[in-house]
C-alpha positions as CSV (number, residue, x, y, z in Angstrom):
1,X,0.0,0.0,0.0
2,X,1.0,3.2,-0.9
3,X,0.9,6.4,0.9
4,X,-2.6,7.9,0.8
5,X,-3.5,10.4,-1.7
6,X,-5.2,13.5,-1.5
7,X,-7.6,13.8,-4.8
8,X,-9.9,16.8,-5.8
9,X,-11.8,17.6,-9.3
10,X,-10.2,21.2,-10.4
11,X,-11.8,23.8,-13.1
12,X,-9.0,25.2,-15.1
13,X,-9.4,28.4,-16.7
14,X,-7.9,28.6,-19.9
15,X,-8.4,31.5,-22.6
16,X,-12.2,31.9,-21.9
17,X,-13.2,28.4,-21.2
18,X,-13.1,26.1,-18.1
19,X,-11.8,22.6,-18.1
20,X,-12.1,19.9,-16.2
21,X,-8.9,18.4,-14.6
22,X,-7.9,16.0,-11.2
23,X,-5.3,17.1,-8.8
24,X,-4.0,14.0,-7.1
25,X,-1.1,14.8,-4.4
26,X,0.8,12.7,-1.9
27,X,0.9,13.9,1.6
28,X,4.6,15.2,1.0
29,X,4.8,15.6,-3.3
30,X,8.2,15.7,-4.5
31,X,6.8,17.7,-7.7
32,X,4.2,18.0,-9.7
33,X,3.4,16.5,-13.3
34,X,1.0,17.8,-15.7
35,X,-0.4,15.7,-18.2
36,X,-0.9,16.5,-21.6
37,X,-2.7,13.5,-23.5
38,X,-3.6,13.6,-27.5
39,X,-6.9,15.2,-28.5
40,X,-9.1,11.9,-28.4
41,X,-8.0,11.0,-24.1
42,X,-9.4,13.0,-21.1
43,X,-8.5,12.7,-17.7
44,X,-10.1,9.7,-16.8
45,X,-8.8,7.9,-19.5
46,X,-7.5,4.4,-17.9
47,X,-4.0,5.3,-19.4
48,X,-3.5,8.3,-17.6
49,X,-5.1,7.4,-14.3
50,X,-2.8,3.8,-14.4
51,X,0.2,5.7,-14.7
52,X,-0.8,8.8,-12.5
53,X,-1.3,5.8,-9.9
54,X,2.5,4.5,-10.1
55,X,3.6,8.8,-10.4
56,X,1.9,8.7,-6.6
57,X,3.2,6.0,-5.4
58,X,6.8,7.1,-6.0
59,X,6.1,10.7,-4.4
60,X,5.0,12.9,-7.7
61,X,1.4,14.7,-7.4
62,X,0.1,15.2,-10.8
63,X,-2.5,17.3,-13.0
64,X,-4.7,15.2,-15.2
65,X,-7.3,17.8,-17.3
66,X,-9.2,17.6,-20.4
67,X,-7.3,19.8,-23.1
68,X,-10.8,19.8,-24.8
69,X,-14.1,21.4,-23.5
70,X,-16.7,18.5,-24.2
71,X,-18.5,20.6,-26.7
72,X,-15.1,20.3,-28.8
73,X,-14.1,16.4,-28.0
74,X,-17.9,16.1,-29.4
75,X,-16.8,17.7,-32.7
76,X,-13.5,16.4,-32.9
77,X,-14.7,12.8,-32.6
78,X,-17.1,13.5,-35.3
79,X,-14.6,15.6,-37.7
80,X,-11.1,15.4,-36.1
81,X,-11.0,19.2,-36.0
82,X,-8.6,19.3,-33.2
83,X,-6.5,16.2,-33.5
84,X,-3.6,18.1,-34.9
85,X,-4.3,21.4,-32.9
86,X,-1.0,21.4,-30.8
87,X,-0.9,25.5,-30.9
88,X,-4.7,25.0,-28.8
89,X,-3.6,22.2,-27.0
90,X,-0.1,23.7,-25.6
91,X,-1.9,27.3,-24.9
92,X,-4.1,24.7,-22.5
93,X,-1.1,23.0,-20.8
94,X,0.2,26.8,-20.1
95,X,-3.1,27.6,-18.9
96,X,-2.6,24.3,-16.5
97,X,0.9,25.6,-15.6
98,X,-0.2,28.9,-14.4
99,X,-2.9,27.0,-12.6
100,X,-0.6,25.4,-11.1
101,X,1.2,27.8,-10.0
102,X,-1.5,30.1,-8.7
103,X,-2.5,27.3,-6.5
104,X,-1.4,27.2,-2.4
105,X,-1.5,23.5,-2.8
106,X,0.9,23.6,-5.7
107,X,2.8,26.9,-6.5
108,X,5.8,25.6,-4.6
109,X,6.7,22.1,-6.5
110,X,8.6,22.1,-9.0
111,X,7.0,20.9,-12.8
112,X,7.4,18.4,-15.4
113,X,4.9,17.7,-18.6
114,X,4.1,14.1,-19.5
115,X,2.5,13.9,-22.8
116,X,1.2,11.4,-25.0
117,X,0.4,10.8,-28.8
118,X,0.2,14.4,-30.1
119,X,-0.2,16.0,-26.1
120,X,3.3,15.4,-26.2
121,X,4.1,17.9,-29.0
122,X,1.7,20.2,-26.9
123,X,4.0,19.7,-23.7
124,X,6.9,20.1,-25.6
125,X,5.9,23.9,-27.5
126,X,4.5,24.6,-23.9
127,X,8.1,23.8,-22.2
128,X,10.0,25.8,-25.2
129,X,7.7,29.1,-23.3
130,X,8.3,28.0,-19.8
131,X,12.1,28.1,-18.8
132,X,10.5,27.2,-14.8
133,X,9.8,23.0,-16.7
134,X,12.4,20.6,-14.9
135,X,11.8,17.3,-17.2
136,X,9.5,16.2,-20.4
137,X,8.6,13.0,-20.9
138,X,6.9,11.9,-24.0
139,X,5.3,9.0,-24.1
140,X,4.5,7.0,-28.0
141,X,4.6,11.0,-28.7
142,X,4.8,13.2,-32.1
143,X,7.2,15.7,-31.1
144,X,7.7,16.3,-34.8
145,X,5.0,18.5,-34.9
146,X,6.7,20.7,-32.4
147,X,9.6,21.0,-34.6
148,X,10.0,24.2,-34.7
149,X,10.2,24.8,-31.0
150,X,12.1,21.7,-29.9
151,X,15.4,23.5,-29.6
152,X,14.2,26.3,-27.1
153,X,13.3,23.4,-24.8
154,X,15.7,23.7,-21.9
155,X,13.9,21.3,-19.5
156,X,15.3,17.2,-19.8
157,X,13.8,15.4,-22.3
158,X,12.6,11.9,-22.1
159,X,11.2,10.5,-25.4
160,X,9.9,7.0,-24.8
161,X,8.4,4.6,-27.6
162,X,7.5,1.5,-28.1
163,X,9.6,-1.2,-30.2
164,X,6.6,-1.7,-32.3
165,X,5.9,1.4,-33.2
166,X,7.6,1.4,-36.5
167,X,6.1,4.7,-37.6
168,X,6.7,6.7,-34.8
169,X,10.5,5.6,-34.0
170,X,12.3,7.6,-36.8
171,X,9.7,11.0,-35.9
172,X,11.2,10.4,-32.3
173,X,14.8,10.0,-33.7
174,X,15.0,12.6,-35.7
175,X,13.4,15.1,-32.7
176,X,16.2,13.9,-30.6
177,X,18.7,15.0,-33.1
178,X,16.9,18.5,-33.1
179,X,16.8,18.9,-29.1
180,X,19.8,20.6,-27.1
181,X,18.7,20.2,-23.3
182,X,19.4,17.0,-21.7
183,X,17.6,14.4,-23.3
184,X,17.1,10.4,-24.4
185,X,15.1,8.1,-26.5
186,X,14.0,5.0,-24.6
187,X,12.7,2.3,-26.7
188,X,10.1,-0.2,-25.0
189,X,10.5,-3.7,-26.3
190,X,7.3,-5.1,-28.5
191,X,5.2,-2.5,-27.7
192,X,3.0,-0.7,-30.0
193,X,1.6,2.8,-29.7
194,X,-0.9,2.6,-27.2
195,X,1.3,0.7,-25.1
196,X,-1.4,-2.3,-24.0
197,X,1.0,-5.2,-24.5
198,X,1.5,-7.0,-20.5
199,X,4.4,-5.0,-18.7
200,X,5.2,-2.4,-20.8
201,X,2.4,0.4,-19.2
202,X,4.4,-0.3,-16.1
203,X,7.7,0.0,-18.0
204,X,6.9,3.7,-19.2
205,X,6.1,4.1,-15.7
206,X,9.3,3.0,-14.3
207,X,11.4,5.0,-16.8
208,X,8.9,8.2,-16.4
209,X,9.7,7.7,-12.3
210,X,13.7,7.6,-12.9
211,X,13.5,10.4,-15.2
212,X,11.9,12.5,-12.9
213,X,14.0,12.0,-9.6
214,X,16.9,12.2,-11.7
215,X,15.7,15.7,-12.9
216,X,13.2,17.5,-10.8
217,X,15.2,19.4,-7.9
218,X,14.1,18.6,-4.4
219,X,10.9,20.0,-3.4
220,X,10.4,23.2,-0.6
221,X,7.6,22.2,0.7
């Protein structure tokens, strides 16, 4: 058994719209991550909550939101308006940021992104605009279409993909070359983009965990 966590639902206010996200923080965080998932996930998705569980139990509070209102996931699921949207999506993980630090709960820990699919180009163009990120992790991410941003990202990037995931290897090889802060490419065995092969959930997990406490300095509070 872990150590218990304090959960609340959180309205996020974010260029004349509220979203819905879920603060989840350990009695004693050592930091906190926000999540940035691609344009079809939300903050309940089973992903996200699996692998904001194992973030807890190593000490990391995190900030799971919706980067779309439900109004727009409704027309994105119809259309796929917003799937490649990164400009809205990052100006939403800024909005969470300044949230974040706004908040008495929260304003003191230090900050990562972990992003997913195309979130993780959203985390990344946010972290290019905030020098105060620590660590990126990208998980099965497209940081290629952050390109243009990817070498004003000073915080330590972690790109993390599955061995499967033929298409997505050379984009995340190629956006390595392109990044100057601290950063690797870890590649999962056998897994394929969403990651739902036995194990290798966890395995981002572990690897998000190390990243982190390698890289976020120790918390004030």
């Amino acid at each position: 058994m872990g150590a218990p966590v304090s959960e609340e639902d959180v309205i996020v206010p974010a260029g004349g719209v509220a979203l819905h996200g879920v603060l989840a923080l350990p009695a004693t965080p050592k930091g906190l991550v926000i999540f940035a998932h691609g344009s079809g996930s939300n903050a309940r998705s089973r992903r996200n909550i699996d692998t904001a569980a194992q973030l807890h139990g190593a000490g990391f509070g995190t900030l799971r939101m919706d980067l779309l209102t439900s109004e727009e996931s409704e027309q994105n699921e119809r259309t796929g308006q917003y799937r490649f949207d990164v400009e809205r999506l990052s100006q939403r993980v800024l909005a969470a940021t300044t949230f974040a630090g706004a908040s008495p709960t929260t304003q003191l820990l230090p900050l990562a992104y972990y992003g997913a699919s195309t979130g993780a180009a959203a985390a990344l163009t946010a972290a290019a605009k905030r020098k105060d990120i620590f660590a990126v992790v990208s998980r099965g991410g497209r940081p290629d279409l952050a390109h243009d941003c990817l070498p004003d990202v000073m915080a330590a990037t972690l790109l993390i993909v599955g061995g499967a995931d033929v298409p997505i290897i050379p984009l995340n090889e190629a956006a390595l070359r392109v990044l100057t802060c601290e950063k690797e490419l870890a590649i999962v065995p056998h897994a394929t983009h969403l990651f739902e092969e036995p194990g290798a959930l966890e395995e981002v997990a572990r690897l998000t965990v190390d990243w982190l406490t390698r890289h976020l300095p120790r918390s004030p509070v």
